[in-house]
C-alpha positions in Angstrom: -4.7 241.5 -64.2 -5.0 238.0 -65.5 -2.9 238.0 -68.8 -4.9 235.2 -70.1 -8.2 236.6 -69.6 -7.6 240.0 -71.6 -9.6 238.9 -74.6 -8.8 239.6 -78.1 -10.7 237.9 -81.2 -8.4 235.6 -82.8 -7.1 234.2 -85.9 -8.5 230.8 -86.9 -12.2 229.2 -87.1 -15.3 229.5 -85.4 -17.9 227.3 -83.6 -21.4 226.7 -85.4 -23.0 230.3 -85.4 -21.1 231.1 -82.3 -18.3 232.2 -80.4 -15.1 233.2 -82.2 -11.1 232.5 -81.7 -8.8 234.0 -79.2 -5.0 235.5 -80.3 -2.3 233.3 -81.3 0.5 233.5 -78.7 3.8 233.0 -79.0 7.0 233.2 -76.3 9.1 235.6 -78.0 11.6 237.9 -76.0 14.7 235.3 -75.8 17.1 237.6 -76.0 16.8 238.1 -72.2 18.0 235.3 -69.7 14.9 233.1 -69.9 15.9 231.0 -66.9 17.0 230.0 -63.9 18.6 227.2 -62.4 16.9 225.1 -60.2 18.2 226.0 -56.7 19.2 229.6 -58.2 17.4 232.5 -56.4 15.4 234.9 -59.0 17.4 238.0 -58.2 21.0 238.0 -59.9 23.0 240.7 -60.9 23.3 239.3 -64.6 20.0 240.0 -65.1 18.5 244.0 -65.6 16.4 245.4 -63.3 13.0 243.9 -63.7 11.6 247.2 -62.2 13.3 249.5 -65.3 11.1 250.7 -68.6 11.3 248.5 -71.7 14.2 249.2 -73.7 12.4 247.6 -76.9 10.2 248.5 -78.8 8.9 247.4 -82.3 8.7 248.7 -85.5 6.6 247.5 -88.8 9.7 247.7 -91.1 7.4 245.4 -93.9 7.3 248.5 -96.8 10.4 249.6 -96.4 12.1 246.1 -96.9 10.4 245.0 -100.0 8.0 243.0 -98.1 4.6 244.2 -100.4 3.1 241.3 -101.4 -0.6 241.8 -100.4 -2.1 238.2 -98.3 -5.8 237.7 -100.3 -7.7 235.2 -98.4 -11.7 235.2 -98.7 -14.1 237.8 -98.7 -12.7 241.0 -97.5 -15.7 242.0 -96.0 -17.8 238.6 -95.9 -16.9 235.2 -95.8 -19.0 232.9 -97.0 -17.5 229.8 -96.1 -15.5 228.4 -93.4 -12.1 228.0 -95.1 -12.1 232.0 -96.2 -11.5 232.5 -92.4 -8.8 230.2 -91.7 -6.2 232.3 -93.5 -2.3 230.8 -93.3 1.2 230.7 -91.9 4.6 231.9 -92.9 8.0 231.1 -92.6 11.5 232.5 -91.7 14.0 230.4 -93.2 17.7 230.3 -94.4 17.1 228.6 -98.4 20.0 229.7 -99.3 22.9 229.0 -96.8 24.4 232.4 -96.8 24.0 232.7 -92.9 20.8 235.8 -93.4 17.1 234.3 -92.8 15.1 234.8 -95.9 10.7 234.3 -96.2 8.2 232.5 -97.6 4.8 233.6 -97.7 1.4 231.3 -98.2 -1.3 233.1 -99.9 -4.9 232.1 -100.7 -7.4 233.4 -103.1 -11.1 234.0 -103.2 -14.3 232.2 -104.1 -15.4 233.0 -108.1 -12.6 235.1 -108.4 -11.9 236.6 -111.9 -8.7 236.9 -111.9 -6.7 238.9 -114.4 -4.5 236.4 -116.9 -1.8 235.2 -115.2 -1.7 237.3 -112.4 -3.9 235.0 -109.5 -2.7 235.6 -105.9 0.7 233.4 -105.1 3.1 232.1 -102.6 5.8 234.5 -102.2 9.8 233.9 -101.5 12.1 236.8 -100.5 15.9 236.8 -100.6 17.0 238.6 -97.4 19.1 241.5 -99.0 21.3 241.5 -96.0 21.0 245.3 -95.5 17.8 245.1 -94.1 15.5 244.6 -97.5 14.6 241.7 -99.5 14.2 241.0 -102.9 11.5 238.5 -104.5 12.9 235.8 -106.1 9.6 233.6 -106.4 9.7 233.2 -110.2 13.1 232.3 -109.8 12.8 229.7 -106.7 9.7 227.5 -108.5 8.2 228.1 -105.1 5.1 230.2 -106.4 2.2 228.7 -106.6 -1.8 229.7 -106.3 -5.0 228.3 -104.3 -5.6 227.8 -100.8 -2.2 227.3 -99.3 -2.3 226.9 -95.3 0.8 225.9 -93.3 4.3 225.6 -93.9 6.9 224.1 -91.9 10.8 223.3 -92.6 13.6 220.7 -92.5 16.4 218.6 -94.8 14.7 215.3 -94.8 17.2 214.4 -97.5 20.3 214.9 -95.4 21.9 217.0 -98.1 23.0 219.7 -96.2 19.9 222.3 -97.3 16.5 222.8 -96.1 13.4 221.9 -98.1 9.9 222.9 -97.8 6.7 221.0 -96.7 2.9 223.2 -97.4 -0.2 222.3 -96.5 -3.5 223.4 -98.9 -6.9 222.9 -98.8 -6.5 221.0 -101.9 -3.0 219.0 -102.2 -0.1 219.3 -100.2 3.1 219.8 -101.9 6.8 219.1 -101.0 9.3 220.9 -102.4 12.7 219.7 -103.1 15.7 222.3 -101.9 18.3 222.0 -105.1 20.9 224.0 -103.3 21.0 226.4 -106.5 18.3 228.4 -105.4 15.6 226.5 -106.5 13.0 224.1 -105.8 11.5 221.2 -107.2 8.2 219.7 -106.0 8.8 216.2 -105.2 5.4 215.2 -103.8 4.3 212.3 -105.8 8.1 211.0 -106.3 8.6 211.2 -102.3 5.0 209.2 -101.2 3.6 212.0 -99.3 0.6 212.6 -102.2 -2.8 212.4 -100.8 -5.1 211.6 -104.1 -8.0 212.7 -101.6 -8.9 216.2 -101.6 -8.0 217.4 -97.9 -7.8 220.6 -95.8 -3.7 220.4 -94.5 -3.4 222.8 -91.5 -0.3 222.6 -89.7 2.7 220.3 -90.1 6.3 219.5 -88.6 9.2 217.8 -89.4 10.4 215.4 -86.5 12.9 212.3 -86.1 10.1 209.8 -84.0 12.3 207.1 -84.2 16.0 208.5 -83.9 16.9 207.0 -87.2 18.1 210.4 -88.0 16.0 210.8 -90.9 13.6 213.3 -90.8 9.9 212.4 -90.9 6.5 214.7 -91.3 3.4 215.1 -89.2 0.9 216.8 -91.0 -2.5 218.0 -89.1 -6.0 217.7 -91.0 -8.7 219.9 -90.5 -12.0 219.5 -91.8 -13.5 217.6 -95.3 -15.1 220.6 -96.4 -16.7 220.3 -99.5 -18.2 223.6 -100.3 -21.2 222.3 -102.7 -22.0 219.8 -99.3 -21.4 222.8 -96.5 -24.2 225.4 -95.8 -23.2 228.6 -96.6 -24.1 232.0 -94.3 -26.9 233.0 -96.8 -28.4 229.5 -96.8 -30.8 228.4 -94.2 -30.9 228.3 -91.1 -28.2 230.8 -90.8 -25.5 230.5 -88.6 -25.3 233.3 -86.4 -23.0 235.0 -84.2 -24.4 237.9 -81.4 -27.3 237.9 -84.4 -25.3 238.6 -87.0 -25.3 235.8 -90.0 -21.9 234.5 -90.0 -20.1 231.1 -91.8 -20.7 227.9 -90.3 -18.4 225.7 -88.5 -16.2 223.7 -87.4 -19.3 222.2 -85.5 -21.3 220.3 -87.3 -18.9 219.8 -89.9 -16.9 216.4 -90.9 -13.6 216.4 -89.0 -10.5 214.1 -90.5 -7.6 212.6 -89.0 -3.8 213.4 -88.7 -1.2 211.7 -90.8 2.0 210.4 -89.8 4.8 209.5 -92.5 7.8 207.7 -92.0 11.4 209.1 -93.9 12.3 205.6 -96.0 16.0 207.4 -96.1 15.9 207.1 -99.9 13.9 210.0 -100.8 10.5 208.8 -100.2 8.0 208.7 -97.3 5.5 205.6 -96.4 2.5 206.6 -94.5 2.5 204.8 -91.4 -0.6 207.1 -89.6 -2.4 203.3 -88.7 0.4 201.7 -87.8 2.1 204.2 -85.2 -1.4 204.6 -83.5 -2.1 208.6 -84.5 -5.2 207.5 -86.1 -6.4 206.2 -83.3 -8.4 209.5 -81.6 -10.0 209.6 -84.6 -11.5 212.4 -86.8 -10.5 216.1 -85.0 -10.6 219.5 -85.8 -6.8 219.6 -85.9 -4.9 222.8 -86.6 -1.4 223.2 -85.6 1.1 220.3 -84.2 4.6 220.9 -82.4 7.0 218.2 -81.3 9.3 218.3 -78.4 10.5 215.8 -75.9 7.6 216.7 -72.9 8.5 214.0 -70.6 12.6 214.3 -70.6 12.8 210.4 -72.2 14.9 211.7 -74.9 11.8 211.1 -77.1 9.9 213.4 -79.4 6.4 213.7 -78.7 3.6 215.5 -80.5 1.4 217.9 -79.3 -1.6 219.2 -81.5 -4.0 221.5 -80.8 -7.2 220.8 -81.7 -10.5 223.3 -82.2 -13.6 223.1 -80.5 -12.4 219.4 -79.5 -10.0 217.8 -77.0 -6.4 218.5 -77.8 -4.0 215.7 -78.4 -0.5 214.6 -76.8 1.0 212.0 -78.0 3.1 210.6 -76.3 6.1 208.7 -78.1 6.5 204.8 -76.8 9.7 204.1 -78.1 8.9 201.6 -80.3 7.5 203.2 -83.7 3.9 204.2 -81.5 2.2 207.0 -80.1 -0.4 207.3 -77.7 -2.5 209.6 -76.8 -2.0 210.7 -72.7 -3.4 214.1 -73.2 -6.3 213.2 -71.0 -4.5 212.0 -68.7 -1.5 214.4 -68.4 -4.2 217.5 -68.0 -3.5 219.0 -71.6 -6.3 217.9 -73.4 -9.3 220.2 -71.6 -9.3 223.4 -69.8 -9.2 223.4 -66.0 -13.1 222.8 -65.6 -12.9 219.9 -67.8 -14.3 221.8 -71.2 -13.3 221.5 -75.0 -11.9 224.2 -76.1 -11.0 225.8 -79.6 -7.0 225.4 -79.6 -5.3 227.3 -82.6 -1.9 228.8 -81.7 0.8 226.6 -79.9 3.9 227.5 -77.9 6.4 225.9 -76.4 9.1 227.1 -73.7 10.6 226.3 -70.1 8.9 229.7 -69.1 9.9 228.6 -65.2 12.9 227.1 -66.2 12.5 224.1 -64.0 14.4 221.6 -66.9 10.8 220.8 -68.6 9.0 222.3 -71.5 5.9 224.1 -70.8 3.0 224.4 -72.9 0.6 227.5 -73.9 -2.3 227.4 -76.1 -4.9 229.8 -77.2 -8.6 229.6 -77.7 -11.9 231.3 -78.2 -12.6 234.3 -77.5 -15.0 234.0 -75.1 -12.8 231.5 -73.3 -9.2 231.6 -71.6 -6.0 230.9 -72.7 -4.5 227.5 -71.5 -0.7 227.6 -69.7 0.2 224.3 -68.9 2.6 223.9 -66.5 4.9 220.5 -66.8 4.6 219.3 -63.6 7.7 216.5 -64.3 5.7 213.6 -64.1 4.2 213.1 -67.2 1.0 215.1 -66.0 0.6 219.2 -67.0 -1.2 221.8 -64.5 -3.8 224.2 -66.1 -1.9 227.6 -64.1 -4.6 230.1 -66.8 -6.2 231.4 -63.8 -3.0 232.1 -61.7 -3.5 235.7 -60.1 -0.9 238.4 -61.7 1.0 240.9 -60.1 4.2 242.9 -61.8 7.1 242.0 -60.2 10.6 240.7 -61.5 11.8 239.7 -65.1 14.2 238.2 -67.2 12.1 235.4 -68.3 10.6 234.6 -72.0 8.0 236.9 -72.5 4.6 236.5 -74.9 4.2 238.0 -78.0 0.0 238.0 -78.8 -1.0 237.9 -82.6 -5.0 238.8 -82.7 -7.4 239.2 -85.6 -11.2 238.5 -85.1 -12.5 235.6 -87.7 -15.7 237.9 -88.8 -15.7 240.8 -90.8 -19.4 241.1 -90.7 -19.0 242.9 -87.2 -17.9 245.8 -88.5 -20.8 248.5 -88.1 -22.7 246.8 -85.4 -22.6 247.1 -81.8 -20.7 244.3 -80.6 -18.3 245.8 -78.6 -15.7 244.0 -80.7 -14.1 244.6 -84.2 -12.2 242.8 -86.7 -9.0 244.3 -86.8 -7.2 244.4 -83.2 -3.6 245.5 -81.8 -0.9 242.6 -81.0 -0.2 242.4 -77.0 3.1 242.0 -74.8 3.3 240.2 -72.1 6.8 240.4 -70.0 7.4 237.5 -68.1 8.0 238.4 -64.2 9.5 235.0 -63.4 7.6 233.5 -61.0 4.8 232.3 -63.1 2.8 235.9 -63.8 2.9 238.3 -66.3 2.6 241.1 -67.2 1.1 243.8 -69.4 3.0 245.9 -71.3 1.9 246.6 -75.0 1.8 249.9 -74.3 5.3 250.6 -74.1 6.2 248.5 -77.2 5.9 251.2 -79.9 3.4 251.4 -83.8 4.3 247.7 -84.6 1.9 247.0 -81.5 0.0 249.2 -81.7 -1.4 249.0 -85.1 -4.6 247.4 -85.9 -4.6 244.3 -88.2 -6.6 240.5 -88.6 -3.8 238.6 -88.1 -3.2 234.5 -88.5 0.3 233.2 -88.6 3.4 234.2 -87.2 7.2 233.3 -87.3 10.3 234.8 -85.5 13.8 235.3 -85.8 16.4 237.5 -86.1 16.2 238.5 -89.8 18.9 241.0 -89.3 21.0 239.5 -87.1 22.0 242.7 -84.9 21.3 240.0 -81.8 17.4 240.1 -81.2 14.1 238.5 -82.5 11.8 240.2 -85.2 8.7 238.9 -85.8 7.1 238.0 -88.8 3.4 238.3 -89.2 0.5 237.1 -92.2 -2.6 239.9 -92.3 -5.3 238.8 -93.7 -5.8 240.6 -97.2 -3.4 243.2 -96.0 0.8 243.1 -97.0 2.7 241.2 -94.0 4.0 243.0 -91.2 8.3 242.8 -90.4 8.0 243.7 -86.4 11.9 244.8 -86.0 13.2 244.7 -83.1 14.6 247.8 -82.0 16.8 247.7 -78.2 16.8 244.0 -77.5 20.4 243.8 -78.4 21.1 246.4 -75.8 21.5 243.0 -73.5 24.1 240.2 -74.5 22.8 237.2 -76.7 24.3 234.1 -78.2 23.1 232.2 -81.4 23.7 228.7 -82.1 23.1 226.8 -85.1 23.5 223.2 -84.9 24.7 220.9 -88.0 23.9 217.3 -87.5 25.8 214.5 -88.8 24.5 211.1 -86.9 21.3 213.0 -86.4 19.1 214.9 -89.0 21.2 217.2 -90.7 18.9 220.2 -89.7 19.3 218.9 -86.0 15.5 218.8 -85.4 15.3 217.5 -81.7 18.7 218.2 -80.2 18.6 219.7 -76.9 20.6 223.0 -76.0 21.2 224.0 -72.2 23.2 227.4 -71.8 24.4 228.6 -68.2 25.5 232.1 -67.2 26.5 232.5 -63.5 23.7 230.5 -61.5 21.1 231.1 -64.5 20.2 228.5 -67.1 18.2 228.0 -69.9 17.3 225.3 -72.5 15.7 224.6 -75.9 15.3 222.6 -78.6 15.9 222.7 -82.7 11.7 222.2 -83.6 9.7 222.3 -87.2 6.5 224.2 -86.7 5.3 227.0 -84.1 2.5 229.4 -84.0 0.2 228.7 -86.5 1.2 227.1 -89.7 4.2 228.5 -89.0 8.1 228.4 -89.1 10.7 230.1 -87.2 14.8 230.8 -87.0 15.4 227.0 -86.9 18.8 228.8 -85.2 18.7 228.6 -81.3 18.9 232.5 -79.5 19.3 232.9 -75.7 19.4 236.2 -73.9 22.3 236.6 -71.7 21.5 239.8 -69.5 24.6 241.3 -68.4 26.7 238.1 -69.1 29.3 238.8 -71.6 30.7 234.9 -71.3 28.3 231.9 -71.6 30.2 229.3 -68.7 28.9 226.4 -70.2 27.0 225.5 -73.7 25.4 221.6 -73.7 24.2 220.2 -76.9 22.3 216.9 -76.5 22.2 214.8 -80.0 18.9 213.7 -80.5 19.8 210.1 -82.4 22.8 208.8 -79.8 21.6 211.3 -76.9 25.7 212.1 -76.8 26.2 214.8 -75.0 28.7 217.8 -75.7 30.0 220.8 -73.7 31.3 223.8 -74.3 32.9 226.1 -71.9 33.6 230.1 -71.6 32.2 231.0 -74.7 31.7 234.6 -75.6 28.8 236.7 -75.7 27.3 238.5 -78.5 28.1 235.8 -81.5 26.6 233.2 -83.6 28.3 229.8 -83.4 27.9 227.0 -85.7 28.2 223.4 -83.5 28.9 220.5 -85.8 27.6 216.9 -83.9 31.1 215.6 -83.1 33.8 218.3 -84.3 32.5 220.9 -82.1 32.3 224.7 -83.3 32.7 225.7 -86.1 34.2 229.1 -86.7 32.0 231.4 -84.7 30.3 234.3 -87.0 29.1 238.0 -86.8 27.6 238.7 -90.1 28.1 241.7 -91.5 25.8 243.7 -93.7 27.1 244.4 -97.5 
């Protein structure tokens, strides 16, 4: 079967009375050895055999953790308007330093709410326990707050050693200010990056442009919705979808531009959105943004996926500009030349041919885009590549779904609004393949989901998954038999780069195998994962060769015969640090 024409109704917005969103997918399984090296054949003994069952599968560990916090966002059973569909991210992050990931969870609320005193819906932050629960410690952080919180991404744009905390609202986006005590402070008028303007924030990432080694912030804008100026599904004509009265948008709805803002390197932030040339596509549907270094010039670019409009790639011109190539590098439409409605963003060398690859979903009643980097500065639209089930030891996809309309329940659509997630293991020649059946409840069980973020919140050596239901507690997808292969971790400390190391490059060989990544802000949907590196090792129990590229002097570093099964801290010019294997309490 054709992976990306399995269709699931997904997580984000809809067209004017019509066709709804496909799943937010993510690459996932990087536990296994997710490459190869050029001239490397795909069979190797390091690797397992790609014929054997799945040794994982995962289990929704959210109740038993702690995790209970319940996501309220819009209508439960109607939404009214467009924003009550959009629902929000998450994040997995370390606020704390103590080497365990912790998470932060957006929330939402509801139209003409009467909520009881003092006790609205809020942003959530949980202290990871370290014996596999958490505690919430948002009252104590400063991090809760209430209304229509979207995205969230992650990075030190200080330089002070801890990571702070960018979220987009429908509203005002806030920054908040990591005081390394375990607490935040929101900084968003002191540091610039205010907007007096009342704006729909989607996505966001942190990214050094211009290697100054200062973080700065790309934030994505959706729509200017203004609620008293937007039809409504009861108003007429009604927006429809199959003939049943549904929210309207984003068609036929004001889109707004993206904004770009530069890191001053004393605290504050000066919007340079005009100047750099992201303004110059003009308004868009944006929704989530992910920077990575697509053409190999050892310079970030942004890509942003856009719905129900062209995507954008922007391509970064080394001298403070962007512009947009997206057209022209064969990311921007689908294969047959259409818009599309792009929502969830992934990034990974899923061929391992030394260039990051690109997959984005859409509607529902479209396809999936995989965009193969051809090396050239142009992309291939490989969606419609035939799949058969042969090898593995490749990244594999993890597929969030959730349909955008509760309204279908009780008609005869042949669709409804909560769905299963889908696996698909990567066979390593460019197909996929179905496997969600073998994966186990966390799967399995039926939710609308939006955002997602992964990591390995128990550091036992494989990637959990985090996921946002909508008005329904999160899900904690453990992972349960990825470690039964070998892994390293790598966290990388920057010191002539960005502190967090947003950027630098990591290449890790085993044998004739290789893969690579790199440190980013942002993924999924309004989301943030483990900003700490894993690779999959297979059978390998030494790593021959571990290459960090420094995104700010593009010095490179190696590391040779490392052990397996470990998580090593590389500071940029002293090397490792101490290697680690945390242990529980």
């Amino acid at each position: 079967m054709n992976l990306l024409r399995r269709r699931f109704l997904g997580s984000s917005l809809v067209v004017l009375g019509s066709t709804l969103l496909d799943a937010l997918t993510i690459p996932l399984w990087k536990w296994r050895s997710s490459a190869l090296l050029e001239a490397a054949p795909v069979s190797n003994p390091s690797i397992s055999n790609p014929t054997a069952a799945s040794p994982v599968v995962f289990v929704d560990a959210a109740r038993e953790a702690g995790l209970v916090a319940p996501n309220v966002w819009g209508g439960a059973d109607h939404k009214k308007y467009i924003i009550e569909a959009k629902g929000s991210g998450l994040a997995f992050f370390d606020y704390d330093h103590d080497g365990w990931l912790d998470i932060y969870l957006t929330n939402g609320t509801r139209f003409d709410a009467n909520w009881p005193p003092g006790k609205p819906p809020t942003s959530h932050l949980y202290k990871n326990n370290r014996d596999g629960t958490f505690t919430d410690v948002t009252e104590k952080s400063g991090l809760g707050r209430t209304g229509w919180q979207t995205g969230v991404c992650v990075g030190d744009y200080d330089n002070d050693g801890w990571d702070d905390l960018f979220c987009c609202f429908w509203g005002h986006n806030i920054l908040f200010h990591n005081n390394a005590d375990g607490t935040f402070t929101e900084v968003t008028r002191k540091a610039g990056v205010y907007d007096e303007q009342i704006r729909w924030g989607a996505g966001c990432t942190w990214l050094d442009y211009d290697r100054d080694g200062r973080l700065d912030l790309f934030v994505c804008n959706y729509i200017k919705l203004d609620p008293e100026k937007t039809p409504s599904k009861s108003d007429p004509p009604q927006c429809q979808w199959k003939g049943i009265p549904v929210m309207c948008g984003p068609r036929g709805l004001p889109g707004d531009t993206n904004v770009l803002y530069h890191n001053n390197g004393d605290g504050t932030f000066t919007d340079v959105s005009e100047k750099s040339g992201i303004l110059k596509p003009g308004p868009r549907y944006s929704i989530t943004a992910v920077s990575y270094d697509f053409d190999n010039d050892g310079w970030p670019d942004i890509y942003v996926a856009v719905d129900s409009q062209p995507s954008i790639l922007f391509h970064n011109n080394h001298d403070g500009t962007f512009t947009d190539v997206a057209v022209i590098a064969g990311c921007a439409y689908s294969e047959n030349g259409h818009e599309q409605a792009g929502m969830g963003v992934a990034v990974a060398d899923y061929d391992c041919d030394g260039s990051f690859d690109i997959f984005k979903t859409n509607f529902a009643d479209d396809t999936c885009n995989l965009y193969h980097n051809n090396r050239d500065g142009t992309f291939s639209d490989v969606t419609f590549s035939s799949i058969d089930f042969d090898n593995d030891g490749w990244p594999d996809i993890l597929q969030i779904n959730g349909h955008v309309y509760p309204e279908i329940e009780g008609h005869d659509t042949g669709q409804t609004y909560k769905n299963p997630r889908l696996v698909y293991k990567n066979l390593g020649d460019g197909r996929f393949k179905d496997v969600s059946s073998e994966m186990g409840p966390g799967i399995s069980e039926r939710f609308s989901s939006r955002g997602a973020a992964f990591g390995d919140y128990d550091n036992d050596g494989d990637i959990d998954a985090l996921v946002l239901n909508m008005n329904d507690p999160p899900s904690l997808l453990r992972n349960d038999g990825g470690n039964q292969q070998n892994w390293i971790k790598i966290k990388l400390i920057g010191t002539k780069c960005n502190r967090t190391a947003i950027g630098a490059r990591v290449r890790v060989v085993t044998a004739k195998h290789a893969q690579m990544d790199e440190v980013h802000s942002g993924t999924s949907v309004m989301s943030q994962s483990d900003l700490r590196l894993h690779f999959g090792l297979g059978k390998a129990q030494i790593v021959d060769l571990i290459e960090v590229k420094w995104p700010t002097t593009q010095k490179v570093e190696q590391f040779r015969q490392v052990k397996a099964n470990q998580i090593l801290t590389i500071r940029e010019g002293s090397g490792m640090v101490a290697p680690v294997s945390p242990k529980p309490k």
